[in-house]
Every structure is written in structure tokens, then in C-alpha cells.
DRENTI-806647 format. One record per residue (C-alpha): residue in three letters; x, y, z. Coordinates in Angstrom, 3 decimals. Example, Ala and Ser with C-alpha at 12.3 -4.5 7.8 and 13.67 -1.06 7.14 Angstrom:
BEGIN
  residu        px        py        pz
     ALA    12.300    -4.500     7.800
     SER    13.670    -1.060     7.140
***
This chain:
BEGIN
  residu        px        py        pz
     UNK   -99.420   122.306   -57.184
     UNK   -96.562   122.711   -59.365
     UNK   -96.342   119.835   -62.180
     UNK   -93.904   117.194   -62.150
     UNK   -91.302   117.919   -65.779
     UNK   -90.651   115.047   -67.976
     UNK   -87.375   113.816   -68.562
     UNK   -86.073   114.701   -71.826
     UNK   -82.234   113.292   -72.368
     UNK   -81.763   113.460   -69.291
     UNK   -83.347   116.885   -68.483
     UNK   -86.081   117.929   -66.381
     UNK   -88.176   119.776   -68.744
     UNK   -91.517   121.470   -67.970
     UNK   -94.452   121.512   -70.970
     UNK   -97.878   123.728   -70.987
     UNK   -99.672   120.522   -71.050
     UNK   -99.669   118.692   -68.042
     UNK  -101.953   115.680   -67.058
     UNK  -103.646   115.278   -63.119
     UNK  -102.368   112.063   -61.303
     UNK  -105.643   110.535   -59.427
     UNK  -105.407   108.383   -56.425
     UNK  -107.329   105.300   -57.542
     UNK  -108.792   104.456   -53.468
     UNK  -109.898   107.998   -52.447
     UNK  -110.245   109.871   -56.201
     UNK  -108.349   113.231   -55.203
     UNK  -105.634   114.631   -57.619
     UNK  -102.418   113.489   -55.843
     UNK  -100.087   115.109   -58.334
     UNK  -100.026   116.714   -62.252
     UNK   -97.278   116.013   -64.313
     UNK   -96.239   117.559   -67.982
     UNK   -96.803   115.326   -70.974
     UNK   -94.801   115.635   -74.415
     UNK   -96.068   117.027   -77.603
     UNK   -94.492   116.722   -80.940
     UNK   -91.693   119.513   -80.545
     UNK   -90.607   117.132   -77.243
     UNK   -91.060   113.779   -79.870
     UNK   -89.065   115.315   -82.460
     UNK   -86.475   116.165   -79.554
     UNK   -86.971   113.096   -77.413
     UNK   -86.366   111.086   -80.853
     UNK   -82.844   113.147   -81.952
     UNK   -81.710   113.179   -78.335
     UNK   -81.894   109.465   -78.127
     UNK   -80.182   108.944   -81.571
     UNK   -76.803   110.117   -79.748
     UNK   -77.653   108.262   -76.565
     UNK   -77.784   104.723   -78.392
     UNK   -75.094   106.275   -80.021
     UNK   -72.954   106.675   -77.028
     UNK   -74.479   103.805   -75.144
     UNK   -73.123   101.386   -77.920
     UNK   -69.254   103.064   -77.630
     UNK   -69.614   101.599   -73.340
     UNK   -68.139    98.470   -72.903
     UNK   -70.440    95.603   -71.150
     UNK   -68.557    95.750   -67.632
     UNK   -69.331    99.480   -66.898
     UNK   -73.029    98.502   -68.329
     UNK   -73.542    95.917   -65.454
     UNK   -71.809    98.379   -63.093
     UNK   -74.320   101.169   -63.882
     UNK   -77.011    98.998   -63.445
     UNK   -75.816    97.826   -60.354
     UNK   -75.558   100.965   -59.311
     UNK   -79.091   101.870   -60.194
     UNK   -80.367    98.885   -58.189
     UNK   -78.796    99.913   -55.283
     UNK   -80.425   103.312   -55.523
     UNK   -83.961   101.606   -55.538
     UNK   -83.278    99.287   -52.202
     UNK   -82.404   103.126   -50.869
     UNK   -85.937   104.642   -52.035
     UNK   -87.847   101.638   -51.928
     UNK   -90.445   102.973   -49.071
     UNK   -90.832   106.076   -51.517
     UNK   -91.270   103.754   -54.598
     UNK   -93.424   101.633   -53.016
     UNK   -95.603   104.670   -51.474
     UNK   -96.099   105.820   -55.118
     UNK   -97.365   102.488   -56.876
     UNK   -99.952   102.168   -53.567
     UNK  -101.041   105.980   -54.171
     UNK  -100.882   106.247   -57.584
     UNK  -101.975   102.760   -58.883
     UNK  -104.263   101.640   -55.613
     UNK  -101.795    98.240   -55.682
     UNK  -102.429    97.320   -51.689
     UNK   -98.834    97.916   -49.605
     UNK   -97.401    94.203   -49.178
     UNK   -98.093    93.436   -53.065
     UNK   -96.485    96.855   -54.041
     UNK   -93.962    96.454   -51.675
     UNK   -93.148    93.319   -53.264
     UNK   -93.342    94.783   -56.675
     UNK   -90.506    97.576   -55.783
     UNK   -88.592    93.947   -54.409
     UNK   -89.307    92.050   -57.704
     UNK   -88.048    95.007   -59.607
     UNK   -85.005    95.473   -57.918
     UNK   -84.292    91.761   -58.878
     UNK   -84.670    92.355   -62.716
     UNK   -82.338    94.957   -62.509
     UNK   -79.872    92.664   -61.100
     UNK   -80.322    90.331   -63.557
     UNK   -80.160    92.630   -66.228
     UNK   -76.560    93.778   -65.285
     UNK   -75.438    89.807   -64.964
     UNK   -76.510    89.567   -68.317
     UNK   -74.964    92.794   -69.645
     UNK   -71.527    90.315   -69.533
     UNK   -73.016    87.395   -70.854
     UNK   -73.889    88.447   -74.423
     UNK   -71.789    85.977   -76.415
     UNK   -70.354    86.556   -80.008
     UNK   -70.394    83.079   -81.902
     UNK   -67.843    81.661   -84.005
     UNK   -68.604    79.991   -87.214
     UNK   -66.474    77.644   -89.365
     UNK   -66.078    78.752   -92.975
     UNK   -63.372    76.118   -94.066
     UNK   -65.861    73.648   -94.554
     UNK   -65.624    74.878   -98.665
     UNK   -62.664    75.625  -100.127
     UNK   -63.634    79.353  -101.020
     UNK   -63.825    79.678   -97.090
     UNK   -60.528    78.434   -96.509
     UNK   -58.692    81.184   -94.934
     UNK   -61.061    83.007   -93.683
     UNK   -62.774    83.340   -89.655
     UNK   -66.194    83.827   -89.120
     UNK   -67.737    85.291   -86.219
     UNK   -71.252    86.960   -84.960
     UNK   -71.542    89.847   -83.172
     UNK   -74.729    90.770   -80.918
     UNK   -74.872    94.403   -81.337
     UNK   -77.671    96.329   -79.628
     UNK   -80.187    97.704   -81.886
     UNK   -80.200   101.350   -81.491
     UNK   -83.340   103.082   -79.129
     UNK   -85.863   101.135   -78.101
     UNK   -89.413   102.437   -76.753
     UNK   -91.201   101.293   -73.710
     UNK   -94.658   101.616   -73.391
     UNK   -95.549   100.340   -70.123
     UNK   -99.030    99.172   -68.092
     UNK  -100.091   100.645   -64.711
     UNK  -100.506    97.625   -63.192
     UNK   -96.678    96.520   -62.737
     UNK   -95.283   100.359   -62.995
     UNK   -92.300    99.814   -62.128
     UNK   -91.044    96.133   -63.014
     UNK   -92.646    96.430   -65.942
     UNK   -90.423    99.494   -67.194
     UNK   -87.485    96.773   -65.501
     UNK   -88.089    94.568   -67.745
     UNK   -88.248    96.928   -70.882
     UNK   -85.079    99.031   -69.757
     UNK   -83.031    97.061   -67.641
     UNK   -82.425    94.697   -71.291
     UNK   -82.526    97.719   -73.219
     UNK   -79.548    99.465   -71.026
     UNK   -77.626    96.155   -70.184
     UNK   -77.565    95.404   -74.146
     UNK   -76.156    98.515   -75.261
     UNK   -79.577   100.980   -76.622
     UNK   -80.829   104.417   -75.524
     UNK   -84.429   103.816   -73.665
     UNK   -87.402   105.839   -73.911
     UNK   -89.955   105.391   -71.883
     UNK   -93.588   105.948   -72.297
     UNK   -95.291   105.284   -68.890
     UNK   -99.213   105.265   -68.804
     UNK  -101.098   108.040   -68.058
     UNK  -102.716   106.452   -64.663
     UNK   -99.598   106.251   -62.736
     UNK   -96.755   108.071   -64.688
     UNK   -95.088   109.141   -60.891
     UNK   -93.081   105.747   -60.418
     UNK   -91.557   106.168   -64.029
     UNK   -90.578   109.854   -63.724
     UNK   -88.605   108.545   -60.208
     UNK   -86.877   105.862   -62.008
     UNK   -85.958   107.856   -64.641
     UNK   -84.210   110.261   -61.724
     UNK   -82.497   106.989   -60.239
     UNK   -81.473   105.777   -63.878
     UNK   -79.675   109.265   -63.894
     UNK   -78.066   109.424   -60.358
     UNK   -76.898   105.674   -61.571
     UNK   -74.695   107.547   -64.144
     UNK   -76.313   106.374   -67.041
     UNK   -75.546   108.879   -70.146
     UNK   -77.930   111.702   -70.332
     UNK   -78.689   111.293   -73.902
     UNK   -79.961   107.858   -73.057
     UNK   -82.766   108.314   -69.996
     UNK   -86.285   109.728   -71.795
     UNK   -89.346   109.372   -69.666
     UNK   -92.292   111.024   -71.702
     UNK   -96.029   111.136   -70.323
     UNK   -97.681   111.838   -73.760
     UNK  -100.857   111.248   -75.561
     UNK  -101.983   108.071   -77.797
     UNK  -101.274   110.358   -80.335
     UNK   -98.157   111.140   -79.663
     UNK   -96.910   107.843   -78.161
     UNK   -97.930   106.679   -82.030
     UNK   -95.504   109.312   -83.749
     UNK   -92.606   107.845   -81.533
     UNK   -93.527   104.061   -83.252
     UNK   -93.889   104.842   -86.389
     UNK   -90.961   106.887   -86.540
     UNK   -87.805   104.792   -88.453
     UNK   -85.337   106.019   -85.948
     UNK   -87.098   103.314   -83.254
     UNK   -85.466   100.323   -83.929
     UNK   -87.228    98.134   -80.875
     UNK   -90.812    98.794   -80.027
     UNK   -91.746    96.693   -76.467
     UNK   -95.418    97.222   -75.761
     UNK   -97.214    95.636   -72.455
     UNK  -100.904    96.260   -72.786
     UNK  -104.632    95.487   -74.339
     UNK  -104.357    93.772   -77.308
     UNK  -106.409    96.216   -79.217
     UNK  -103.255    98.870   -78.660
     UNK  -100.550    96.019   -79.167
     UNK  -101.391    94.513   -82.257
     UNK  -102.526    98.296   -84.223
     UNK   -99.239    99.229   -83.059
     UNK   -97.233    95.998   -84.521
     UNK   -98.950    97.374   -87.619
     UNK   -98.156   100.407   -88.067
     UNK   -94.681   100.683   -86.041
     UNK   -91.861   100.982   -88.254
     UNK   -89.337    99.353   -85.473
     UNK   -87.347    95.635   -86.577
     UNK   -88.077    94.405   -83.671
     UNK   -91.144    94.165   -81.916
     UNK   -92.321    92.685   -78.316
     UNK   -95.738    92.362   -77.493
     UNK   -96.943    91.534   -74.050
     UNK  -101.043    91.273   -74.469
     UNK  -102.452    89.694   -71.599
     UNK  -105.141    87.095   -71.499
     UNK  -107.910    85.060   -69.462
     UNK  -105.978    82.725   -67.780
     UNK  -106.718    79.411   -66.805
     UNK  -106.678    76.650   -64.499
     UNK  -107.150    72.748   -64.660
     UNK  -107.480    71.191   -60.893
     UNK  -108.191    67.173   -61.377
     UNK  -109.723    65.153   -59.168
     UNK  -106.187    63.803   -57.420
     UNK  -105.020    67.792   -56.029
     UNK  -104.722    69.049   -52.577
     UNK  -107.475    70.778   -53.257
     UNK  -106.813    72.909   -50.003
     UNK  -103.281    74.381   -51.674
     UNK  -105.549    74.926   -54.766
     UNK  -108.214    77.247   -53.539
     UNK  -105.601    78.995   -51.434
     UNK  -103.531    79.494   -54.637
     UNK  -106.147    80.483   -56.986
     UNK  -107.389    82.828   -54.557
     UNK  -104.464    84.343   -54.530
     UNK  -103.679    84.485   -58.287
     UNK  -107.437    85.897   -58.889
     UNK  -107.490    88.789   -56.554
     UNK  -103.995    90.096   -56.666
     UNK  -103.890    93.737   -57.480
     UNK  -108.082    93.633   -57.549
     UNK  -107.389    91.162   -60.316
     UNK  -106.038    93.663   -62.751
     UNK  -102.631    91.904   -63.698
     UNK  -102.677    89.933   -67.398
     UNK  -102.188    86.243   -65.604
     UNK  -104.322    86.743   -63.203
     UNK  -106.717    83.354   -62.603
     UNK  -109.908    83.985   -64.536
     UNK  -111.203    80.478   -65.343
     UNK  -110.977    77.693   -63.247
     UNK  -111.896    74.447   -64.642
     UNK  -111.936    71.849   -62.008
     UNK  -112.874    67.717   -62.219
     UNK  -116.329    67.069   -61.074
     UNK  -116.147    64.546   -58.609
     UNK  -114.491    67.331   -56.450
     UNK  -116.136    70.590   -58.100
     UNK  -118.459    70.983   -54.742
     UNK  -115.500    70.824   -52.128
     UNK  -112.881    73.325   -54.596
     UNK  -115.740    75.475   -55.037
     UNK  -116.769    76.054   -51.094
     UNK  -113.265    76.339   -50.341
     UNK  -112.563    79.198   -53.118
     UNK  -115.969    80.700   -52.084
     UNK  -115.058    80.449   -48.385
     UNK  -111.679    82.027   -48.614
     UNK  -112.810    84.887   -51.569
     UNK  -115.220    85.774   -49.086
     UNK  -112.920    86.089   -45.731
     UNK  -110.411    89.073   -47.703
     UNK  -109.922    92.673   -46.367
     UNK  -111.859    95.206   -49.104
     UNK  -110.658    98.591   -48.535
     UNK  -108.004   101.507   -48.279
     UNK  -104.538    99.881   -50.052
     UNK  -102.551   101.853   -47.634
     UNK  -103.901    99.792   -44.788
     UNK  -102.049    96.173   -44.137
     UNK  -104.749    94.016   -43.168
     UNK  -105.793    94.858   -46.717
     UNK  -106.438    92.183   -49.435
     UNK  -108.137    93.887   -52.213
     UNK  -107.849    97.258   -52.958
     UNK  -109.734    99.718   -55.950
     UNK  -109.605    98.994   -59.558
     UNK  -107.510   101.556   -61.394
     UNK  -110.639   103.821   -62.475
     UNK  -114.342   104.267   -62.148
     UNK  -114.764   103.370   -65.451
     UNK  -113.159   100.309   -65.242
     UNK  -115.144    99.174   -62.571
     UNK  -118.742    99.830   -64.521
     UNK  -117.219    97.823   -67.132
     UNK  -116.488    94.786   -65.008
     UNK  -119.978    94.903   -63.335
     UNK  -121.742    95.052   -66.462
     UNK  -119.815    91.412   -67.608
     UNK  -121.120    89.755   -64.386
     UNK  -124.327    91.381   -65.017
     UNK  -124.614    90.140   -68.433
     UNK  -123.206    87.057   -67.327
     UNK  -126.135    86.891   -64.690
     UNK  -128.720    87.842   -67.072
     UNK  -127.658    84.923   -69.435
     UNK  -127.735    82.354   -66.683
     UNK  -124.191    82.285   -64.444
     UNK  -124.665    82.183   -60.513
     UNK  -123.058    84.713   -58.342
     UNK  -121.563    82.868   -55.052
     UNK  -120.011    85.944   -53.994
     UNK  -119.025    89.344   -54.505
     UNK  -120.766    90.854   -57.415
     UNK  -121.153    94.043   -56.154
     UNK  -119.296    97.497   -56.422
     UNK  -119.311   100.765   -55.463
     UNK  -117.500   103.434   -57.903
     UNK  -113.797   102.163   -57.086
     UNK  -113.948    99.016   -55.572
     UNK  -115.161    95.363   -57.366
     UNK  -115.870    92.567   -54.671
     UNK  -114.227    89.368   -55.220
     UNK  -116.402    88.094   -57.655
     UNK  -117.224    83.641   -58.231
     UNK  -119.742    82.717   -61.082
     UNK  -120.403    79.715   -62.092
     UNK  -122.824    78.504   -64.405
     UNK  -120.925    80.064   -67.220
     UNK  -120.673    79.638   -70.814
     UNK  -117.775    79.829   -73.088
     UNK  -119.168    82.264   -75.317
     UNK  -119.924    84.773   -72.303
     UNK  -117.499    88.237   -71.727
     UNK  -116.086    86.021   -68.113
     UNK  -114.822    83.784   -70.115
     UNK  -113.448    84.695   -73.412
     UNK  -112.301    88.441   -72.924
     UNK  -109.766    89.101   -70.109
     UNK  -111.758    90.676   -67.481
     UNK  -109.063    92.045   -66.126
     UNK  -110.804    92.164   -62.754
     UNK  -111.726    90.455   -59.585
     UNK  -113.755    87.901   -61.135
     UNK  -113.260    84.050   -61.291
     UNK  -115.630    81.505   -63.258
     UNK  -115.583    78.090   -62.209
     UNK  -116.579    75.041   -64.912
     UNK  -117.007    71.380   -64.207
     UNK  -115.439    68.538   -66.547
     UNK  -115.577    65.093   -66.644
     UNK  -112.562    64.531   -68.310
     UNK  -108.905    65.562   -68.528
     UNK  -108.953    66.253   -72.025
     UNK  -112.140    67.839   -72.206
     UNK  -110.072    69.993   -69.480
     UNK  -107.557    71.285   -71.936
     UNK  -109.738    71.440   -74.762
     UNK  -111.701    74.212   -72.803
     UNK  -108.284    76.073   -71.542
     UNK  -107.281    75.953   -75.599
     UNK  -111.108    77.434   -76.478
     UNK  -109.696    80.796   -76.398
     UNK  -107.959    83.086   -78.398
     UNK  -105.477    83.979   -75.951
     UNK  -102.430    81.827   -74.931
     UNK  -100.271    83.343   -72.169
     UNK   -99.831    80.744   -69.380
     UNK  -101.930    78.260   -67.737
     UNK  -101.991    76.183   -64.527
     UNK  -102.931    72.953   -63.621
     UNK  -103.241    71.029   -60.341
     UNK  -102.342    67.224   -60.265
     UNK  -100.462    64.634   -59.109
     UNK  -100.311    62.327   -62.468
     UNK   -97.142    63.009   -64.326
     UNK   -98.573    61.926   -67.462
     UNK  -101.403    63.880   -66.949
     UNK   -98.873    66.716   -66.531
     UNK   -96.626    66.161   -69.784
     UNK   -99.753    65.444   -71.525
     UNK  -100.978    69.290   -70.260
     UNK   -97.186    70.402   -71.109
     UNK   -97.211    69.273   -74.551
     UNK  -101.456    69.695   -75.565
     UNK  -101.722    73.710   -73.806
     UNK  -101.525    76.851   -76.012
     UNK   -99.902    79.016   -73.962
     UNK   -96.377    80.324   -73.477
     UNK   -96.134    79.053   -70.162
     UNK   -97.570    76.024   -68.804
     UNK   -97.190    75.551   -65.026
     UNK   -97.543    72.422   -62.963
     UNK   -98.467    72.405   -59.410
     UNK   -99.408    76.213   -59.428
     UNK  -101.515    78.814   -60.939
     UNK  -100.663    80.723   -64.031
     UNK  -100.171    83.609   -62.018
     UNK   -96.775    82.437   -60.913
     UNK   -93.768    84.297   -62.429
     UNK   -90.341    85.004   -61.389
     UNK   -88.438    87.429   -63.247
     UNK   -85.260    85.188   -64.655
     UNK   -87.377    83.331   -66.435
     UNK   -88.879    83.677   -70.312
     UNK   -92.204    85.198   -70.311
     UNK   -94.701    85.437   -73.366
     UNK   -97.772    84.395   -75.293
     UNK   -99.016    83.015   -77.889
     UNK  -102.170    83.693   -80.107
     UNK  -103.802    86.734   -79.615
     UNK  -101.688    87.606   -76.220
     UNK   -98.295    88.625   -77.943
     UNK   -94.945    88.288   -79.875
     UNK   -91.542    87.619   -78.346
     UNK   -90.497    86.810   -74.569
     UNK   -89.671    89.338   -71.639
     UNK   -87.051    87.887   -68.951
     UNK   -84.128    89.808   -68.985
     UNK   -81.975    86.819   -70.745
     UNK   -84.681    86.763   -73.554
     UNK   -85.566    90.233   -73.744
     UNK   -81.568    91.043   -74.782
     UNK   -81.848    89.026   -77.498
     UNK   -85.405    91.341   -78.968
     UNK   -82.966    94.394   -78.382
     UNK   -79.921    93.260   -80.412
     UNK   -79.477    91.998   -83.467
     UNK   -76.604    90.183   -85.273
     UNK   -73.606    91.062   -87.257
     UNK   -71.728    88.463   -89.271
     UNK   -68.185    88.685   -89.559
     UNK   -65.543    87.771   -92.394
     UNK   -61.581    88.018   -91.467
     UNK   -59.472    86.204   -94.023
     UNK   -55.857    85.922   -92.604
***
């Protein structure tokens, strides 16, 4: 098969390296596509210098209008976008489907906000050496900024890095991850029939290696990173970018007292747990849940993890699908295994074959075990009694990750309490911590990031300001 070229300003541009694209469900090579070496960083890097360059000189109405544009082009190849996050990430068709609809969305947003980056005026004849004088901030965007995106959102993810990028002025380059690099290279097309300047669209498959010479070069003025937190934070360090977004993931939690419809919880948290085979940074990990009603939550979750479709993502009566990699599934078994072997109970699930995790309950947990305080990033869902509502949040905050957090009740001073006592970036009441919609701020705190993604909030990582004296 012939290899799919990178995009390199704007050009389809075939390399001697090329990487095989796997199809995570049935293992065959689906694809190959050429990665970047350092002649194409070096190139990728001076290209984008005159995109951010030119993309600076284009005034904020014809910034909205390309990315109108380039919305409009993804409603028209949606099927085809959606057919490549199912066969190239193993996301099962509705959720993918609703990923390419999501994605659309923040692309929308991001050219409403292209016209809504405000300059601010600031009195200076408040002292008499100001008198005279007008001062005024500018928001001026920062220059290129680099994407490095997951595989598990691989195409609202790169959204929410470029659409911000574009819509506040920058050049883009996009690093897409190795697993499912097919979705980026047919944005990057769209983001080019859109009319966006060539000197502006990169999309570079590329090695760790490599993908570290583009951050620590000085010419990146915005590094945005979604990924472990063993990547993000070595990168903070050693990037030589102003601005820096980390996006880190987490184990995410949720409280369910005693007065919840416990019926909307299950079906929620069931939902939040196994989305994407669990692979998605807020998916529900731990569930802590008020004991007078632990026994009734935890039949209902069992019940309902144990009535989902496991199988082929292209099918629609599928649930849960395969986990990105082999490898990723031995490394999920061996946690509940440990887990087992240190004294958790397996309700259900538990069991694997080489792609696909079962929806996995334990309970019997401790906090100290891999379930609980590493992100699993998998299928799996602890459940923990407590006999209090502090003692509740005191076990959420037992971790040294912070991204959001549910809870279930009907007390709202049990609710502002959970508002104001949480570490996370996101605290939501009613639902699971899975819930996002893409308008809205998103972040963490602790160990699971730096700055907030949202298209609104993501403009202001990707500009920076300029103070301005005119004395009349």
C-alpha cells in the first residue's frame, strides 16, 4: 500500500520512514503513513515561522469565516471521519459518530470567538505623569503553537488545540499520535480546502524524539499537550514555549449519598466508566457511594455493566469495543490481578482476551492499590463504602490527581460543601465527571495539568498581551 505523506506547510510530502496504522478490533495494518525526521522539523519549524507570520497580518472576521468554512467541510465528510476514528482508534460507531459531532461544535465556537477577543482600555490619568496619555491592551496571538494530541478524542482533541490556535491568530502544528494519525492527516486536508494559509497547516506523524526537538525549540511559543502525565510534565520541563497547556488525565471520581436516584446513578456511571472501553481521562474510575445504599447502587451498576454489547466497534448494538493495543490490555489485567491478589472482589468482567477488557467492578479495594490511585485508563470501576459525607470527599481528595469529580445528591449544602472542599478543576453536581461540553473551561489541578481547554479559555493560553501608550 502506498503511505499516506505528511503535511508540511501545507504540502503533501512523502518521507522514507513511514509508520503502519493497526486496526485496534481485528489487528491488521489498515494503512502506513510517513513520519517526520529532523530535516522535516527544521522545515516544519521555518515554514510555520511565516505562517504565524501571515496568520497574524488576517483580520478576525475572515478568521471566523475560515473556520466556518472548515466546519462545514467536516458535516460534508463526517461518515468518512467518523469511519476513521472507529477503524483506526476501535472508538464503537455511535460514540465516534458523536465525537466527529462534538468536534464540529468546537470549531464553531472557535470562529465565534475569533471576533470576541477584546483589547482593554486602561486609565493612565489617575497620576499626573499619565495625564495625556491613553492606555490600551492588545491580545496578540503568540506566534506557532504545537499540538500534541491523544488517540482517544482524535479529532476534537486536535479541535480544541487548533480551532483556538487558528481563531486567535497562530500557525498550528500538529503532532497526532502514532495509534491513529489518519483522522489528523484528513483534517489537516479540510483545514486546507477551508483556505487556511499554507504556511500555517503542519500535520507531522514523528517520533518521541522528534516531537521533543519541536518543544524545545525557541521558535514554539505555545506548547498544548493532552496525554500521560509522565510525557506532560518532562515536556513542561524541558519545552522552551511561554505558554504551556497541559491536559493529564486522572482517576476520576464519584460521591453518590444516600438521598440519589440511585437508578439515574448506575445508569450514568455506567456510562461514564465504559465509554470508549474506558480509555478517555474522565472516565468514572472510583465510585464512592453512602453505605446505607452501597448494596442496591452496587447490583444495579453490576446488573447493567454486565447487560453491554462486547465486540466489533463497527457493529451498532455495540457497547464496548477493544482497548487501543495489546499491550494496553495486559497492563490493565495485571492491576485487577494485583488488585485481586491483595484482596478486591471481582463482580464482573475481569477477563480479556488480547484486545478486548470486560467491563470490570471490584470492590474491596484499597487506596493504596494501582485501581485506585493511577488512572487505569480502562474498563474498570472500584466501588468504596462511606459512612459519611466528608469522609466522602476526603477519599475523592486522597489522590494526586484533580481533574473533575461527580457527585450524586439532593442536599444543596451537601453540594456547595462538595463545590467548595473538591480538588479538581471541575466539580459536577447531579452527574458524573465524565460530563463535558465543549464551550465550557476544562482543566486540572495537581498532578493532571496546567491551564484550561474550551475554546474561550484556550484563546487566552495562545495570546498574550501588549500594553499600549498614546499620548495625544
Amino acid at each position: 500500500m502506498d503511505p499516506r505523506p505528511l503535511i508540511l506547510g501545507g504540502t503533501l510530502k512523502i518521507t522514507s520512514s513511514v509508520l503502519p496504522v493497526h486496526n485496534p478490533y481485528s489487528g491488521e495494518i489498515i494503512a502506513e503513513v510517513c513520519t517526520g525526521g529532523p530535516d522535516e522539523a527544521e522545515a516544519v519549524l521555518s515554514i510555520a515561522e511565516q505562517g504565524a507570520n501571515r496568520m497574524a497580518t488576517i483580520p478576525a472576521h475572515t478568521r471566523s469565516a475560515m473556520l466556518h468554512r472548515l466546519a462545514s467541510l467536516m458535516e460534508e465528510e463526517a461518515e468518512e471521519l467518523t469511519s476513521l476514528i472507529v477503524r483506526e482508534g476501535g472508538k464503537v460507531r455511535r460514540y465516534a459518530a458523536a465525537e466527529v459531532t462534538r468536534a464540529i461544535g468546537t470549531i464553531r465556537i472557535s470562529a465565534e470567538e475569533a471576533v470576541r477577543i477584546h483589547d482593554t482600555m486602561v486609565p493612565m490619568d489617575g497620576y499626573p505623569a499619565g495625564e495625556g496619555r491613553t492606555g490600551m491592551i492588545f491580545r496578540v496571538p503568540v506566534g506557532i503553537v504545537l499540538a500534541i494530541t491523544p488517540f482517544n478524542l482524535p479529532l476534537n482533541q486536535i479541535c480544541h488545540k487548533t480551532g483556538p490556535a487558528y481563531a486567535a491568530g497562530n500557525a498550528c502544528i500538529i503532532k497526532p499520535p502514532s495509534t491513529t494519525p489518519l483522522t489528523a492527516l484528513k483534517f489537516g486536508e479540510l483545514l486546507l480546502r477551508a483556505g487556511f494559509p499554507k504556511e500555517a497547516v503542519h500535520v507531522i506523524p514523528c517520533s518521541t524524539t522528534i516531537a521533543e526537538k519541536l518543544a524545545i525549540d525557541k521558535r514554539v511559543s505555545c506548547l498544548s499537550f493532552t496525554g500521560s502525565p509522565a510525557v506532560g510534565w518532562h515536556l513542561r520541563h524541558i519545552t522552551n514555549a511561554r505558554h504551556v497547556t497541559l491536559e493529564l488525565g486522572g482517576n476520576a471520581a464519584v460521591i453518590v449519598h444516600e438521598d440519589a436516584d440511585l437508578i439515574h446513578a448506575a445508569s450514568r456511571i455506567v456510562e461514564g466508566a465504559y465509554s470508549h472501553a474506558g480509555q478517555v481521562c474522565i472516565s468514572v474510575q472510583r465510585v464512592f457511594v453512602h453505605r446505607s445504599v452501597l448494596t442496591m447502587l452496587t447490583d444495579e451498576i453490576v446488573s447493567r455493566s454486565k447487560a453491554l454489547q462486547i465486540g466489533d466497534p463497527e457493529d451498532p448494538k455495540t457497547d464496548v469495543g477493544p482497548m487501543i493495543s495489546p499491550d494496553k490490555v495486559v497492563e490493565a489485567y495485571s492491576r485487577i490481578h494485583d488488585a485481586e491478589v491483595k484482596g478486591a472482589k471481582i463482580l464482573c468482567g475481569g477477563t480479556a482476551t488480547d484486545r478486548i477488557l470486560s467491563p470490570t467492578v471490584l470492590v474491596h479495594t484499597t487506596p493504596d492499590m494501582s485501581v485506585n490511585c493511577d488512572e487505569v485508563f480502562a474498563p474498570i470501576v472500584t466501588i468504596t463504602p462511606y459512612d459519611s459525607f466528608e469522609e466522602a470527599i476526603e477519599m475523592v481528595n486522597a489522590s494526586r490527581f484533580g481533574l473533575q469529580a461527580g457527585v450524586f445528591t439532593k442536599d444543596i449544602s451537601r453540594a456547595m460543601y462538595a463545590c467548595r472542599t473538591i480538588c479538581c478543576g471541575a466539580v459536577v453536581i447531579g452527574d458524573i465527571p465524565t460530563f463535558r461540553i465543549d464551550c465550557m473551561p476544562y482543566g486540572g489541578v495537581k498532578e493532571s495539568g496546567i491551564g484550561r481547554e474550551g475554546p474561550k479559555w484556550a484563546i487566552r493560553e495562545m495570546t498574550e498581551e501588549r500594553f499600549i501608550i498614546v499620548s495625544s
